[in-house]
Structure formats: structure tokens, C-alpha cells
VOBA-1610 file (N, C-alpha, C; in pm, whole numbers, padded with zeros to 5 digits, always signed):
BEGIN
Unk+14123-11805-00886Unk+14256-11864-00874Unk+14362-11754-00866Unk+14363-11685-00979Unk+14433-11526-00989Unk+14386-11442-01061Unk+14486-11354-01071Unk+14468-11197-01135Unk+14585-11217-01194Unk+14570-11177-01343Unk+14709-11192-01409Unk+14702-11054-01448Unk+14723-10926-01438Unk+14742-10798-01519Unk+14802-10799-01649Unk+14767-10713-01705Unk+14840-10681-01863Unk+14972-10557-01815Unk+15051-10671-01857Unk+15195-10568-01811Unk+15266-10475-01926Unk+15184-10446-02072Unk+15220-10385-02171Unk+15126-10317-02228Unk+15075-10208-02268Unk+14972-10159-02331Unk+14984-10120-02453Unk+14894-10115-02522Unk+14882-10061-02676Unk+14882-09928-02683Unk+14952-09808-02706Unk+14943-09728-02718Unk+14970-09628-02860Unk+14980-09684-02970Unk+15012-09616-03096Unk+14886-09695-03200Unk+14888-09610-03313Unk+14830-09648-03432Unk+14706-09629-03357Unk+14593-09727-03402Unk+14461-09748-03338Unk+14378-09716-03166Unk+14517-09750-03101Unk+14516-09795-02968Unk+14566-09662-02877Unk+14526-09640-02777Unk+14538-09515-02696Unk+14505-09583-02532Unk+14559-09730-02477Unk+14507-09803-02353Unk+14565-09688-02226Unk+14666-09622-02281Unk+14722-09560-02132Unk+14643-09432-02087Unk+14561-09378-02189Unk+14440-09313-02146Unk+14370-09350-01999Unk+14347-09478-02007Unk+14213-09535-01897Unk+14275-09617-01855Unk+14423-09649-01889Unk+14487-09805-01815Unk+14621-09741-01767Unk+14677-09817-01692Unk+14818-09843-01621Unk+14841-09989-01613Unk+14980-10020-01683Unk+15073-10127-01680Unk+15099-10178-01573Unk+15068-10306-01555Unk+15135-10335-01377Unk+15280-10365-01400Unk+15334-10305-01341Unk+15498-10333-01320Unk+15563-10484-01257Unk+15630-10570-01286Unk+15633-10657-01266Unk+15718-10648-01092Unk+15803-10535-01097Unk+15868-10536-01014Unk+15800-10545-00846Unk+15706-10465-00899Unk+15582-10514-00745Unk+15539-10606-00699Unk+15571-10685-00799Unk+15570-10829-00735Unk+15403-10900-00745Unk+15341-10986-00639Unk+15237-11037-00622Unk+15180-11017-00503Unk+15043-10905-00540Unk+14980-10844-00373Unk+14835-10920-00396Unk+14775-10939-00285Unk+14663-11000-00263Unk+14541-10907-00315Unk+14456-10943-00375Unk+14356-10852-00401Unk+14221-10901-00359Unk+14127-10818-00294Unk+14072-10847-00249Unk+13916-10900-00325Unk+13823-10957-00341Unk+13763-10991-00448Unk+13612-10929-00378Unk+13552-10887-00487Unk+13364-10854-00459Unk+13315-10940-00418Unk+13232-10922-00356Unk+13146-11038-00309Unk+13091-11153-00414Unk+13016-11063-00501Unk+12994-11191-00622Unk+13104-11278-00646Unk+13221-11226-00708Unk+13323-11326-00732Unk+13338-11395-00631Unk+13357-11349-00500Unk+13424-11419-00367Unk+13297-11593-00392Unk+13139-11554-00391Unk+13095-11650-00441Unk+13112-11731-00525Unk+13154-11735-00662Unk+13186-11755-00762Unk+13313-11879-00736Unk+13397-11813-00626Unk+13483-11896-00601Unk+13534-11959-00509Unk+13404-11978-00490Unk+13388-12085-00346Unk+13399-12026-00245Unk+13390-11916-00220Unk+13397-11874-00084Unk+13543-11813-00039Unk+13661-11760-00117Unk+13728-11753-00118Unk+13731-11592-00132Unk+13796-11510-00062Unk+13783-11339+00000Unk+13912-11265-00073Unk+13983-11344-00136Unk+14140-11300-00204Unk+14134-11355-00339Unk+14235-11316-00392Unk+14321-11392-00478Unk+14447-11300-00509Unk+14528-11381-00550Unk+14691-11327-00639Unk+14659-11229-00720Unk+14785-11098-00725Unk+14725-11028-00829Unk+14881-10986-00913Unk+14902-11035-01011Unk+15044-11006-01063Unk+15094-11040-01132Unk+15208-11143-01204Unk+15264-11223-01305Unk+15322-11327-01210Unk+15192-11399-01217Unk+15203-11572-01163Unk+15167-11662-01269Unk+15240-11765-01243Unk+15216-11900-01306Unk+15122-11986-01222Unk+15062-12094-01341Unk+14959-12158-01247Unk+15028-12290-01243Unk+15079-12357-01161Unk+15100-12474-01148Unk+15017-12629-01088Unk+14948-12689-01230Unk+14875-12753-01222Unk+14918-12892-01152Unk+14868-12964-01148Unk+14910-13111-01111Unk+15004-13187-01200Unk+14975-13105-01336Unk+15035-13209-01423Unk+15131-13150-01540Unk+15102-12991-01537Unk+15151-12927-01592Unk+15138-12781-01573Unk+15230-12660-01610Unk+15238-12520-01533Unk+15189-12428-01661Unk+15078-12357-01636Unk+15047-12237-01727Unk+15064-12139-01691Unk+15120-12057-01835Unk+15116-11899-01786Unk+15049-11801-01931Unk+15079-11661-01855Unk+14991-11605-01967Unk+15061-11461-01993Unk+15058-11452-02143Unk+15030-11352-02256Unk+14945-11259-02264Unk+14922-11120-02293Unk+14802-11055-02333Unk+14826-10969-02402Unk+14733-10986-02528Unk+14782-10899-02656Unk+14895-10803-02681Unk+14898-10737-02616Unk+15052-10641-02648Unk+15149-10698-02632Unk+15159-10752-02543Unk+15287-10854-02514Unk+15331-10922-02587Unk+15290-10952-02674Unk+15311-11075-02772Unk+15424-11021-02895Unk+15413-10817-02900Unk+15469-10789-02998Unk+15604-10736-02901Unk+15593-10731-02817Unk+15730-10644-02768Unk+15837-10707-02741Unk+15964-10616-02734Unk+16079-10721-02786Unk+16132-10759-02653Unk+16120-10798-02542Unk+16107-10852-02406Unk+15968-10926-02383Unk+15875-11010-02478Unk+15803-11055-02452Unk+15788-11179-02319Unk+15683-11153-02244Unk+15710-11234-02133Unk+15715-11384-02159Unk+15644-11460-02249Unk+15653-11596-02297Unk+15827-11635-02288Unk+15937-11548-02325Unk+16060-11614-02297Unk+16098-11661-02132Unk+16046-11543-02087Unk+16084-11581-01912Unk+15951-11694-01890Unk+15848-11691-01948Unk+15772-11830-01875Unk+15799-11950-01938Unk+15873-11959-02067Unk+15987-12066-02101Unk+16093-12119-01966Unk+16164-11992-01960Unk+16294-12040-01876Unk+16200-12097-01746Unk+16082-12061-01708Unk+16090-12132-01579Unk+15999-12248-01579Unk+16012-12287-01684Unk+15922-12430-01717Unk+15816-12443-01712Unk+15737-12312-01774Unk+15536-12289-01819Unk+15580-12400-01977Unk+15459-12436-01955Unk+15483-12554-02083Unk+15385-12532-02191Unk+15265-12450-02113Unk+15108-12360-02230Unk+15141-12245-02162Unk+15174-12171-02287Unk+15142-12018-02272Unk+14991-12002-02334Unk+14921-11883-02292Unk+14778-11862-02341Unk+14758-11673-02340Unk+14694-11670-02453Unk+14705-11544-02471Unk+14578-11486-02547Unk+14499-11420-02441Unk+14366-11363-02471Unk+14392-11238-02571Unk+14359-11223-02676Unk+14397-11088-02758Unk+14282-10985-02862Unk+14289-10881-02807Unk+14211-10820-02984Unk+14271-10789-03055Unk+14315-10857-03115Unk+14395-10771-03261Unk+14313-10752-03367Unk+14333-10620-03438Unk+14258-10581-03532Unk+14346-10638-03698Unk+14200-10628-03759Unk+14261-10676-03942Unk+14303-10560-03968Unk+14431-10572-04038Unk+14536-10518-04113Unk+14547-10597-04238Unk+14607-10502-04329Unk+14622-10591-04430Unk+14746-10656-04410Unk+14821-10795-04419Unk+14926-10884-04386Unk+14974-10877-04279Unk+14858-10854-04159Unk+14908-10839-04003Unk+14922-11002-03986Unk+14808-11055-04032Unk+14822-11215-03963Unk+14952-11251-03980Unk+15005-11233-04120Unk+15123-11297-04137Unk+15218-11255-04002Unk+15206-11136-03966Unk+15285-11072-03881Unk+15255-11142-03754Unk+15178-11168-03673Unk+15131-11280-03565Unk+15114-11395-03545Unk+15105-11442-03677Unk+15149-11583-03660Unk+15284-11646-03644Unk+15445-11568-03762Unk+15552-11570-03766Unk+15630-11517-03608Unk+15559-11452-03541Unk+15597-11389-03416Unk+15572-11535-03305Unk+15433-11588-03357Unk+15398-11731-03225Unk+15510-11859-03238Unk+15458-11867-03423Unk+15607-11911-03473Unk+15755-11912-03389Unk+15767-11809-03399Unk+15946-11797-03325Unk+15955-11794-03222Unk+15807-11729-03128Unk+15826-11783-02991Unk+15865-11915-02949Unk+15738-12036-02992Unk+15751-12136-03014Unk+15891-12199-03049Unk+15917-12189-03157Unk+16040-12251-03219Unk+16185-12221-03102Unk+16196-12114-03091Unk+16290-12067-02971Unk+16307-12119-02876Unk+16186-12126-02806Unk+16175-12168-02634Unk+16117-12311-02639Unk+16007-12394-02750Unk+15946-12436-02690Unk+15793-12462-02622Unk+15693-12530-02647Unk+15587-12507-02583Unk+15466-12480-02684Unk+15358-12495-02590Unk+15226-12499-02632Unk+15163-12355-02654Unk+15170-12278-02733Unk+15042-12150-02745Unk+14914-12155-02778Unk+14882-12099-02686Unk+14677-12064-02706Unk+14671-11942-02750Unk+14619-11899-02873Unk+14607-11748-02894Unk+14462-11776-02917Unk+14347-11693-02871Unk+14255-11682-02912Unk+14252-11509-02964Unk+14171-11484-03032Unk+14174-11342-03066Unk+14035-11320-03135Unk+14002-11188-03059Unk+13880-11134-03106Unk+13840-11133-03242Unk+13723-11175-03289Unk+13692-11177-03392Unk+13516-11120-03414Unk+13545-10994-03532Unk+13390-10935-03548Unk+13437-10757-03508Unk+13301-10699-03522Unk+13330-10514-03514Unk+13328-10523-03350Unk+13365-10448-03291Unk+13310-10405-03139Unk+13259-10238-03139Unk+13226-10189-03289Unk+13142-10097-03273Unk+13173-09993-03329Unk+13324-09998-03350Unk+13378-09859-03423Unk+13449-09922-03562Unk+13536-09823-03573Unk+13593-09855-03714Unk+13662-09940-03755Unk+13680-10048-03620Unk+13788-10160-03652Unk+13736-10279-03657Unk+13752-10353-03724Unk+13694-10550-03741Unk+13878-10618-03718Unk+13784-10727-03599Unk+13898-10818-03546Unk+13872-10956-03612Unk+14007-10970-03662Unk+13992-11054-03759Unk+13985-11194-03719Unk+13969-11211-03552Unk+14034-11382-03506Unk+14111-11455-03596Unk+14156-11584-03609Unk+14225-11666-03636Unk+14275-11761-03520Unk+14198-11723-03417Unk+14288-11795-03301Unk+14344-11918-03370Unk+14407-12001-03255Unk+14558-12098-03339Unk+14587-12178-03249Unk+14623-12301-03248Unk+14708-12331-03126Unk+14821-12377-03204Unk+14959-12358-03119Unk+15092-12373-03157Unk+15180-12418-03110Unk+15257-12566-03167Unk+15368-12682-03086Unk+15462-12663-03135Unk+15569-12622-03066Unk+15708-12583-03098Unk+15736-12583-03220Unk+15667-12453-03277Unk+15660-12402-03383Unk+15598-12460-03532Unk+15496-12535-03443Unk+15424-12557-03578Unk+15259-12577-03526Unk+15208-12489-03637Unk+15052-12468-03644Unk+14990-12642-03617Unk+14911-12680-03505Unk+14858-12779-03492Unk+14684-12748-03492Unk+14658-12635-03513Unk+14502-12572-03558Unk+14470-12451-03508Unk+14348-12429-03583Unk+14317-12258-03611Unk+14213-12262-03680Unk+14208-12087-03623Unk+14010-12111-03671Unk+13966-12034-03765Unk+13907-11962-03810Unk+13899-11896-03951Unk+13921-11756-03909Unk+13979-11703-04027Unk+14039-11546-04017Unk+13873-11438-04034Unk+13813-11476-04160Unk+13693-11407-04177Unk+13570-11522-04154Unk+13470-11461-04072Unk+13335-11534-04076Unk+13232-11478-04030Unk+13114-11521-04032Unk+12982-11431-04006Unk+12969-11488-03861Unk+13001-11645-03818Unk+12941-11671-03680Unk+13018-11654-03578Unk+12923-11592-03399Unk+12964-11554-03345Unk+13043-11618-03255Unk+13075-11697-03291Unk+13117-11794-03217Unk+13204-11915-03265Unk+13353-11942-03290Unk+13401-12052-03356Unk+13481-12095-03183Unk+13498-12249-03201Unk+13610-12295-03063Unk+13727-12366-03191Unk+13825-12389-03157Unk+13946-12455-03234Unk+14012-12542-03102Unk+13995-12641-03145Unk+14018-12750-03008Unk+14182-12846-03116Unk+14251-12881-03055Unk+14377-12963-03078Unk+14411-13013-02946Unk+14456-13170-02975Unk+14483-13246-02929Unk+14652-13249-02898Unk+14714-13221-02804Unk+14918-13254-02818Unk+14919-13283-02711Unk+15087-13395-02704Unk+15131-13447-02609Unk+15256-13322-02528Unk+15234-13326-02438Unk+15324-13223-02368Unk+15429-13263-02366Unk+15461-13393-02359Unk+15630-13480-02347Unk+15694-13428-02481Unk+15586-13384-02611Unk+15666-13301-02677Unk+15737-13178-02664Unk+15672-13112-02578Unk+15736-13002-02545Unk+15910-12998-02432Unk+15893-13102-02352Unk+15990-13137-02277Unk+16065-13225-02338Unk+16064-13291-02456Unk+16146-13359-02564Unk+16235-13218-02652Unk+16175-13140-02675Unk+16208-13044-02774Unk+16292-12947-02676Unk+16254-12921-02539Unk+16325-12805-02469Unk+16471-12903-02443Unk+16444-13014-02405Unk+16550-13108-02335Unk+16663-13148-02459Unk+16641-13080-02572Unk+16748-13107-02720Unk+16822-12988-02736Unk+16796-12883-02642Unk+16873-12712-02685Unk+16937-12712-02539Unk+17080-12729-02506Unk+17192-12710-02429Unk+17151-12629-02336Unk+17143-12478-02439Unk+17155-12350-02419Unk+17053-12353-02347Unk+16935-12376-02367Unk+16783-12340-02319Unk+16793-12409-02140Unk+16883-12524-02097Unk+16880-12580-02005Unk+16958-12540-01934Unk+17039-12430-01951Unk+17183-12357-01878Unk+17094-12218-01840Unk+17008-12197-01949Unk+16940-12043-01919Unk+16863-12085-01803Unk+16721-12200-01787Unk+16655-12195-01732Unk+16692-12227-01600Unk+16802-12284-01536Unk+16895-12267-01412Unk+16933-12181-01369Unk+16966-12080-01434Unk+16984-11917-01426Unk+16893-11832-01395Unk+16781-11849-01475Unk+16630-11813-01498Unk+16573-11714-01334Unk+16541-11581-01329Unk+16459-11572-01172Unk+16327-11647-01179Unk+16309-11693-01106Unk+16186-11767-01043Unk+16034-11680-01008Unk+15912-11704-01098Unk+15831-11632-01105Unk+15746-11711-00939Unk+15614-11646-00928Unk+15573-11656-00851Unk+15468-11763-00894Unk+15394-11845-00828Unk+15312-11980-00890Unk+15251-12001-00746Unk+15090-12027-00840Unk+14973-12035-00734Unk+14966-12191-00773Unk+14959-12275-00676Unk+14919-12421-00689Unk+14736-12421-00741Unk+14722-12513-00805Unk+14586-12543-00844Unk+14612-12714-00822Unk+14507-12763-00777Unk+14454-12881-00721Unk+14420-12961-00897Unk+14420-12967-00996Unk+14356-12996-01091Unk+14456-13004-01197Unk+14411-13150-01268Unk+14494-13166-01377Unk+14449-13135-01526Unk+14518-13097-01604Unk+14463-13049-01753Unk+14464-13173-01843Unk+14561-13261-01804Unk+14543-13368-01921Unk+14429-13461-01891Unk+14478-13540-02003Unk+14453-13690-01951Unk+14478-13813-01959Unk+14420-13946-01932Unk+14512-14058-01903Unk+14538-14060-02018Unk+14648-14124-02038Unk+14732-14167-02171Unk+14643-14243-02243Unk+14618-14360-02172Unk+14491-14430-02236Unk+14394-14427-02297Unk+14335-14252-02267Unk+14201-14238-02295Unk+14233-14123-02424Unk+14350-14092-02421Unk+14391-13993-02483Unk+14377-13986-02665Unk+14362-13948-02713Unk+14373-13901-02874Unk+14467-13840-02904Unk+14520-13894-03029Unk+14627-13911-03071Unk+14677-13758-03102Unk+14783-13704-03072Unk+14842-13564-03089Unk+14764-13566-03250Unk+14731-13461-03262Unk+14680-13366-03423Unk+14833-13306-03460Unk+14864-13389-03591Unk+14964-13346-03700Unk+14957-13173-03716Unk+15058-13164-03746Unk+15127-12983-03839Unk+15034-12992-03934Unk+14997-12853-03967Unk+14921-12792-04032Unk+14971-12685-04111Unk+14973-12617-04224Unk+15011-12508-04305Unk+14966-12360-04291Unk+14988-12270-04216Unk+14915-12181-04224Unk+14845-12087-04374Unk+14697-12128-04329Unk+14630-12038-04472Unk+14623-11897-04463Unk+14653-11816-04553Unk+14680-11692-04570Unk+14614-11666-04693Unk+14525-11595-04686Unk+14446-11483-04804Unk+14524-11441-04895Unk+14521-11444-04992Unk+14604-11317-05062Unk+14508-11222-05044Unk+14602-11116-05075Unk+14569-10940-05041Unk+14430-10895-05112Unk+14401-10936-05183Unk+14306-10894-05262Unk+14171-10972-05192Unk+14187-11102-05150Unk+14060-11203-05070Unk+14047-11072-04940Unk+14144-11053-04876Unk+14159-10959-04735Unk+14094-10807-04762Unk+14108-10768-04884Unk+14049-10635-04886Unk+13884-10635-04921Unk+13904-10788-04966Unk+13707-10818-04999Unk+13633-10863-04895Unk+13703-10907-04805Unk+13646-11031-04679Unk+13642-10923-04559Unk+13743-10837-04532Unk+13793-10747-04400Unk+13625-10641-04388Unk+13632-10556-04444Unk+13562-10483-04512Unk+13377-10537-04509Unk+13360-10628-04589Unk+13226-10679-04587Unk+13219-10753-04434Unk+13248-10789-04398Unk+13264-10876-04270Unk+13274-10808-04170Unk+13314-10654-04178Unk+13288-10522-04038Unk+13105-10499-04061Unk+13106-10462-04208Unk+12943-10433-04221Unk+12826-10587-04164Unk+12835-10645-04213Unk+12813-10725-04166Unk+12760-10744-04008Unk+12930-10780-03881Unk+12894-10767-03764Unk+12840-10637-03734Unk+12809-10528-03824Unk+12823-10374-03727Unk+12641-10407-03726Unk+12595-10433-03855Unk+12478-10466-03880Unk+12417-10549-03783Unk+12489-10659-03743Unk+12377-10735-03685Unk+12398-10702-03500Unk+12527-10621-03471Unk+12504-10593-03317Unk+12433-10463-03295Unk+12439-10350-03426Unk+12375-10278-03408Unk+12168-10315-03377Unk+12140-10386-03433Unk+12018-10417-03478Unk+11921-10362-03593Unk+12045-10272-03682Unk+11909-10222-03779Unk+11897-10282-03914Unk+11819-10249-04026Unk+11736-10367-04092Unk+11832-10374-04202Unk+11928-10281-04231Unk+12028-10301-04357Unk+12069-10118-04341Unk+12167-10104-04497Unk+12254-09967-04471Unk+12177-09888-04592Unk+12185-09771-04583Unk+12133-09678-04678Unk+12283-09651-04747Unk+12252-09630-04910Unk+12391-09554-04992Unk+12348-09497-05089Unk+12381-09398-05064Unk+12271-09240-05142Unk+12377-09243-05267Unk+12314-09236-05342Unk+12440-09221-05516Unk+12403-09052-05545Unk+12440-09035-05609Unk+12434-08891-05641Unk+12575-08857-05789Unk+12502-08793-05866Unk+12610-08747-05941Unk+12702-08623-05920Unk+12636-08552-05790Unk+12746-08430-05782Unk+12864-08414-05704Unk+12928-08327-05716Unk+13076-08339-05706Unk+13089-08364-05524Unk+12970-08305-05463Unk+12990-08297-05307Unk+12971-08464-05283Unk+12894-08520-05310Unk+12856-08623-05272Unk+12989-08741-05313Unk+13052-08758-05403Unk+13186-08807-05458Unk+13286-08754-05335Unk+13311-08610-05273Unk+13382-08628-05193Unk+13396-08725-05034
//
């Protein structure tokens, strides 16, 4: 369908992406890219696709997308796919455990939300990928600013989904109550949007009932320094494949260092 690039990179603390990556600049606009053969299979037979900061405009509703860095910077793109009427933002991420980072990413989806409006998908890596860092997931989904579900911060399996049910007329109820938000998005530049043939909802009829607000659960500090920690050993253990860890005790002074 497209190519959405990551238009922000991680480059401090943990993260070093501009090593092996480059930012796509938004200003370049949307160039055709040409696809491998496998994919070209993959997608029906199709020799291109979009490559840039496009929206997908469904039949029934318009998505756009987030990717981890973005989410913290203070021009985050979720405001401009507000103003032009994306109604699910979605945002593939690794973020690593910190101690009281969640709080820090959730209060950030929070105010996106609350601000503009709209549906968030955060999924986020969860487990070691091999080095010194464990990703803590929590993915979430989020309705104008309130937690409607989420999936566990620490766990052993490789695999959790967090599914929620919302009505989108909430989201166009809630944008259609802020003045301001309806004067901006008239103003708003106009992103670029690939039509898709396909609708995301469904009939009203068949539908289940929007899933109520939820509280976000938060560890205290002391659960996070017991859970973070055992839960790297853990995944390192079982992607590595070996049978458990060796821990040599020793009373001398070298071995203590």
C-alpha cells in the first residue's frame, strides 16, 4: 500500500540510529519506490508503492502513522495528522524499560490524545533483543485521552495482542467540541493520502459495544527494579538457547569488583 519512513531518529542515551540510518525529510515529499520482486508478489502484482508521510484513507476512516521517536519530539507528527482529519494514529515502537519511563509515554499519548483527539495504537516491543536492554511493551490503545486497554508491562510470553473495541463518532464528537481545533484544521497543509479500497469498521449492528476507560497500572519503583531485571534474564535465556546462567561467588576482593 506504502512506505511510511521514520522521519526522527533516536540518537542519545542508548540509541546511536544515525550511525546506519537517515531521517526522511518530509519536505521531499512522496516518490515512488520501486518494490523487490517478492514484495511486488506479495502485493498483488503491484511494481511500486508510495514512499513518504502519507495517510491512508480508508473507506470509512483515514490512518496515519507514528514511529517511536516521534512520539517524544516536540513537533510530533500526530498533531499535523490531527489537523488533517487521521482519526487512528498507530505507532510501531521499541522503547526500552527505564525506571518511570512508562509513566513518561503514556502521559505523552495522554496529551496527544486529549489535545487533538483520536484513536492511538502504540504497540511496543517487549523482551531482550540481545544486548543490555529489555523492552518493556505495554502497548495501549488510547480515546481522546483515556486508556481504553493495554497489555502487560512485564511478562515471560512471547507474544500478548490487546484488542479494544471504540466508536470513531467519538472521536469526531470530541474534535467537533474545540473551536480552535476546527479553525486550525482549515488552515492545516494537506498531507499526501493513498486511497485503500477497504473498510476498518464495522456494521453498527454487528458491532460491540465501545470498551469503557480504564486506569493506567503503574508498578511502583521497587516491583520495576524486581520485574525489569529478571525478565531481561529470562528472555536473554530463552532466545539465546542455553540451559541456565553460571554465578561464581567468591570471597575475594577481585571478584566483588
Amino acid at each position: 500500500v506504502a512506505i511510511r519512513p521514520k522521519m526522527c531518529l533516536a540518537n542519545d542515551g542508548n540509541y546511536r540510529e544515525t550511525r546506519y540510518f537517515a531521517a526522511w525529510r518530509e519536505a521531499r515529499g512522496v516518490e515512488t519506490h520501486r518494490l523487490p520482486r517478492a514484495l511486488a508478489d506479495l502485493a498483488g502484482g503491484e511494481a511500486t508503492a508510495p514512499f513518504g508521510h502519507v495517510v491512508l484513507q480508508f473507506a470509512d476512516t483515514c490512518l496515519g502513522f507514528e514511529s517511536c521517536e516521534e512520539l517524544f519530539t516536540p513537533l510530533a507528527p500526530h498533531i499535523q495528522l490531527a489537523l488533517n482529519g487521521v482519526e487512528i494514529v498507530a505507532n510501531g515502537s521499541g522503547s526500552h524499560h527505564q525506571l518511570r519511563k512508562l509513566n513518561q509515554r503514556m502521559e505523552l499519548i495522554q496529551s496527544a490524545t486529549r489535545k487533538a483527539g483520536g484513536v492511538y495504537l502504540y504497540a511496543n516491543q517487549r523482551g531482550c533483543d540481545g544486548s543490555r536492554l529489555y523492552f518493556d511493551g505495554c502497548s495501549c490503545v488510547m480515546l481522546n485521552g483515556e486508556l481504553v486497554q493495554t497489555a502487560s508491562q512485564f511478562a515471560l510470553g512471547e507474544v500478548e495482542v490487546a484488542v479494544a473495541s471504540v466508536d470513531l463518532d467519538d472521536v469526531t464528537l470530541y474534535r467537533g467540541g474545540v473551536a480552535s481545533m476546527q479553525q486550525q484544521m482549515s488552515e492545516a497543509a494537506r498531507l499526501p493520502s493513498v486511497h485503500v479500497a477497504f473498510a476498518l469498521t464495522h456494521d453498527p449492528a454487528l458491532a460491540s459495544r465501545p470498551d469503557p476507560a480504564i486506569e493506567v497500572k503503574y508498578h511502583l519503583p521497587e516491583e520495576e527494579i524486581a520485574f525489569g531485571p529478571a525478565a531481561w534474564l529470562w528472555d536473554y535465556l530463552r532466545r539465546s538457547g542455553a540451559s541456565g546462567f553460571l554465578l561464581p561467588l567468591s570471597g575475594g576482593a577481585d571478584s566483588a569488583a
